[in-house]
Every structure is written in structure tokens, then in C-alpha cells.
C-alpha positions in Angstrom: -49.5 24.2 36.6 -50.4 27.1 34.2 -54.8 27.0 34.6 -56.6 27.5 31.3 -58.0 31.3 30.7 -62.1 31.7 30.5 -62.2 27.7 30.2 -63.6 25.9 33.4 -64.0 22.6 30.9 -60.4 22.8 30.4 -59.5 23.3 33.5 -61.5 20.5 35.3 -60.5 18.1 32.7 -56.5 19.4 34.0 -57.2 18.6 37.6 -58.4 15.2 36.7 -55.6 14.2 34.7 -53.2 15.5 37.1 -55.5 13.2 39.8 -55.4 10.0 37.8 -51.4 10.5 37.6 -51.4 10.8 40.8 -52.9 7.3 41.4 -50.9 6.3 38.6 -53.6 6.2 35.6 -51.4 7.2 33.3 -53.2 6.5 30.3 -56.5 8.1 31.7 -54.5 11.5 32.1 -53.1 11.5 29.1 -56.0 11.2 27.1 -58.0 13.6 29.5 -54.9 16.0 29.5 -55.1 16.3 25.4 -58.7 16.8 25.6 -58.2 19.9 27.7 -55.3 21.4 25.6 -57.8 21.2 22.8 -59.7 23.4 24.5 -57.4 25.8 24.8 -53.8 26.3 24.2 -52.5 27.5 27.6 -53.4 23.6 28.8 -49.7 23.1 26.9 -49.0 23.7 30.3 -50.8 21.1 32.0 -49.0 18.8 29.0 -45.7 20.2 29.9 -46.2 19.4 34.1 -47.5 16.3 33.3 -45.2 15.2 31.1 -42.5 16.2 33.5 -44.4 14.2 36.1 -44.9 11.0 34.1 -40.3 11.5 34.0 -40.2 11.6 37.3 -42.3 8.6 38.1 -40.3 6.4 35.7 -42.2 6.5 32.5 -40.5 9.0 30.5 -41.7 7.7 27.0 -44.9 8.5 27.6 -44.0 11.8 29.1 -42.3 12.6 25.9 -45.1 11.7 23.9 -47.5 14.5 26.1 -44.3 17.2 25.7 -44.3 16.2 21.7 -48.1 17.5 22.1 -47.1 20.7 24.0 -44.2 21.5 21.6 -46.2 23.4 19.0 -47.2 26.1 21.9 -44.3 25.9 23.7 -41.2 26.1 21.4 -40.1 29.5 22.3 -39.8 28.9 26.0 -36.4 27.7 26.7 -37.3 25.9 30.1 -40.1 23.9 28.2 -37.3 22.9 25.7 -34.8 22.3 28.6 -37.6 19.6 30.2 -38.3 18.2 26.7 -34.5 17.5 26.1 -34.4 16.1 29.0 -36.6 13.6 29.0 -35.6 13.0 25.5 -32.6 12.1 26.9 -33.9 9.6 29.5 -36.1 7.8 26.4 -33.2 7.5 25.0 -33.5 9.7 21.9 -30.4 11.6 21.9 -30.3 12.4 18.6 -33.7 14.6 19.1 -32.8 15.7 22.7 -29.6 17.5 21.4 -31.7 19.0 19.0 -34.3 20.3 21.5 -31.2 21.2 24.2 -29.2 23.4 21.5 -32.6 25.7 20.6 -33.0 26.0 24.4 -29.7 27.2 24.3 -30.4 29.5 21.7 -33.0 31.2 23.5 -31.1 31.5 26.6 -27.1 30.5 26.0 -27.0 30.6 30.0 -29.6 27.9 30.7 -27.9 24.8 33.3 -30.4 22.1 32.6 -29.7 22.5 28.9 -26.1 22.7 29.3 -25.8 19.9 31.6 -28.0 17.4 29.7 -26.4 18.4 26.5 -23.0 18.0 28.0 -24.0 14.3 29.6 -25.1 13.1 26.2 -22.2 14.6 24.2 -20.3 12.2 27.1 -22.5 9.2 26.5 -21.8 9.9 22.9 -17.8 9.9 23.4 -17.3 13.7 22.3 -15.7 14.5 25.5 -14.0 17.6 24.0 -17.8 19.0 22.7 -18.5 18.2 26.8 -15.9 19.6 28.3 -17.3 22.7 26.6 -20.8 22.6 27.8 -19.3 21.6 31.4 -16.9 24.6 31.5 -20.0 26.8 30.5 -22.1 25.4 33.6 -19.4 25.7 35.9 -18.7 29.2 34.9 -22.6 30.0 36.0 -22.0 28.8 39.6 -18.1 28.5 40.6 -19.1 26.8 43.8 -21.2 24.6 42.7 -19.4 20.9 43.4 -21.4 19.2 41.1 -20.8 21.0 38.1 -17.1 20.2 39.1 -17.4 17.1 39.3 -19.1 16.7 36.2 -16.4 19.0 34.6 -13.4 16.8 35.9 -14.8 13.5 34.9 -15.2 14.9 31.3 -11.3 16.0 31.3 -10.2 12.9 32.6 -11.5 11.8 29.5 -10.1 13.8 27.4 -6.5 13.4 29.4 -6.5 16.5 31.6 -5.6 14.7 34.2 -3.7 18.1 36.2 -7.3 20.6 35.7 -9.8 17.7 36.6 -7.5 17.1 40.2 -8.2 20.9 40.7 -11.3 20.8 40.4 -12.3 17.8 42.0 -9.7 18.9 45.3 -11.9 22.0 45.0 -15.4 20.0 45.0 -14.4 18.2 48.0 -13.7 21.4 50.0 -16.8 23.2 48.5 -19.3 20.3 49.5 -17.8 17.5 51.3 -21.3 15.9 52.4 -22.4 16.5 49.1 -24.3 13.6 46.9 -21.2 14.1 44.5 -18.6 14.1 47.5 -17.8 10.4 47.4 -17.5 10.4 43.3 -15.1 13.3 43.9 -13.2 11.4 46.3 -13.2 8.1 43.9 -11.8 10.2 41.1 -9.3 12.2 42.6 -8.3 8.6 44.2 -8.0 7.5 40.2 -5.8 10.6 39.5 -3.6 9.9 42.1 -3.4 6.6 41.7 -1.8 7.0 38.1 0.5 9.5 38.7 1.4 7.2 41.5 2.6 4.9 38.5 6.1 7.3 37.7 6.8 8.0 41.3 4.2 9.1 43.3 3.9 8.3 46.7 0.2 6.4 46.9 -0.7 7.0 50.3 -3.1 9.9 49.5 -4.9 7.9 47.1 -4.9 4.4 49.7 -6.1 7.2 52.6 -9.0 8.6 50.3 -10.5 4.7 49.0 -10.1 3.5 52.8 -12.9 6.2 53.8 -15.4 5.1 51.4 -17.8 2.8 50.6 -16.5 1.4 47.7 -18.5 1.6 44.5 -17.9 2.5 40.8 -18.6 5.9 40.0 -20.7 7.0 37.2 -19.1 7.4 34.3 -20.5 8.5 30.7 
């Protein structure tokens, strides 16, 4: 949390907002959060952190409302956009979030939140080709990252590339097998198998992989 420069108002008035979010008074901080970035505009940051805090305790409309405040100061930083978009996301304004996610992306083309939350909604949104872009882009930043494999190969099953998403989910599984994404991995690659089992395939890879897991639907766009 960015403090405000020359302005101990501003600053108090930060700490209190992030104190009453903090015992969950969210309307308290945000009206005490806007009256320190009208002190001075580097409390954009407490805006920004407090949005992103109000997200991550569930109430993501009302953290996009304090990032909508922040954007003004804040539109040339692409991880402020990247957090916006995100949240965007989670309120459920897509529209705006892709917005927000592709001029992060123009400020830095190389930016993994932006990627991968543009690429999820581009899912949700059925252009699986338009996300098997922004996947491919992510993956390319970290080749061992499972996730970003996983996420990749659920998006070309989608798009019917059934023989590159079994690459990469084989290769997410020996990356990370204890990873949060290992048991989707072994779910989907169970799928793959399982219909090319349909013109000949013995199934017994497929059988061995769903008998070792909990079973459960994995996320899908």
C-alpha cells in the first residue's frame, strides 16, 4: 500500500479504511478511502489495494466500484489494469473487463494475469480459438508451469485438438503431479482417452487414471 507524499490526513484516513475492511466495514472504508484519495492522488493506491481486498473477501462489486475511482490515476500501470479486469471479470462485466485486460496488454504484451483472465472470459464467451491464443501466449512465458497447461488443453479440447491438449496435459501431470490442477489434468486426459477409446482404443489407461481420483467435474468454461 503506496502511503500518500507530505499528507499525514491522507494517510491516517488510509490506515483507517484498510482497519475497518479488516473488521469487515466495508462501507466505512470506502467512503474514508475516497476521502483520502481526494487529498492526494497517490491514495489511488490505497483505492487500488482496497479494492483488491474487498475481491478477495467476496465482494467484488464494491471493489470495482473503489478501482473505477482509482482508474483516472492509474490507467497507465498495466498491473492496476490487470487487477481491475480482473475483478471486472468476477462482477461479471466481461464486456468492460476485456476492455481493461487488452490495454493492460498493451502496455505490457507479456503480462500473465491479463492473459489469463482475458483468455478465461474469451472461454466463458465460447471463442475458444481467440483463447487458445491468449493460453498459448501464457504458456509460452513459463513452459513448466502445469497450470497454464492445463488451462491451454481444456481450451483445445474445445476447439477439437484433442492430440496437443493430451500433450500437454501428460506433460502437466509429470511437471506437477500434487499440483491444485493435477486431478483436472488427470480428469481430462481420462476424457481424451476415453474417446479415442471409442475407434479402438484399449480403455484401461483411462479406467486406471478415474479409479485414482476423487471423482468430481472439472471446471470447465
Amino acid at each position: 500500500l503506496a502511503r500518500g507524499v507530505g499528507d499525514a490526513d491522507a494517510e491516517a484516513l488510509t490506515d483507517l479504511s484498510y482497519g475497518w475492511t479488516v473488521k469487515g466495514l466495508n462501507s466505512g472504508a470506502r467512503s474514508t478511502c475516497a476521502l483520502a484519495a481526494d487529498r492526494t492522488p497517490s491514495q489511488a493506491d490505497a483505492l487500488h489495494f482496497l479494492g483488491v481486498l474487498l475481491h478477495q473477501k467476496g465482494d467484488s462489486h464494491a471493489g470495482a466500484a473503489l478501482l473505477e475511482q482509482a482508474a483516472p490515476l492509474k490507467w497507465q500501470n498495466p498491473d492496476f489494469l490487470a487487477d481491475f479486469g480482473l475483478v471486472l471479470k468476477e462482477d461479471n462485466r466481461w464486456g468492460k473487463a476485456k476492455e481493461v485486460l487488452r490495454q493492460a496488454l498493451g502496455r505490457a504484451p507479456r503480462h500473465p494475469g491479463a492473459l489469463c483472465n482475458l483468455a478465461l472470459i474469451l472461454g466463458e464467451e465460447e471463442d475458444f480459438a481467440g483463447a487458445v491464443a491468449h493460453f498459448r501466449q501464457l504458456l509460452a512465458l513459463d513452459p513448466a508451469d502445469a497450470e497454464s497447461r492445463v488451462l491451454l488443453a481444456r481450451a483445445l479440447i474445445a476447439v477439437q485438438e484433442q492430440a496437443e491438449a493430451e500433450t500437454h496435459l501428460r506433460e502437466a501431470l509429470r511437471l506437477d503431479p500434487r499440483s491444485a490442477r493435477a486431478e483436472d489434468a488427470a480428469l481430462l486426459l481420462a476424457e481424451v482417452l476415453r474417446d479415442k477409446g471409442k475407434v479402438g482404443e484399449s480403455p484401461s489407461e483411462w479406467e486406471e487414471l478415474l479409479a485414482g481420483l476423487a471423482r468430481k467435474t472439472p471446471p470447465c468454461f
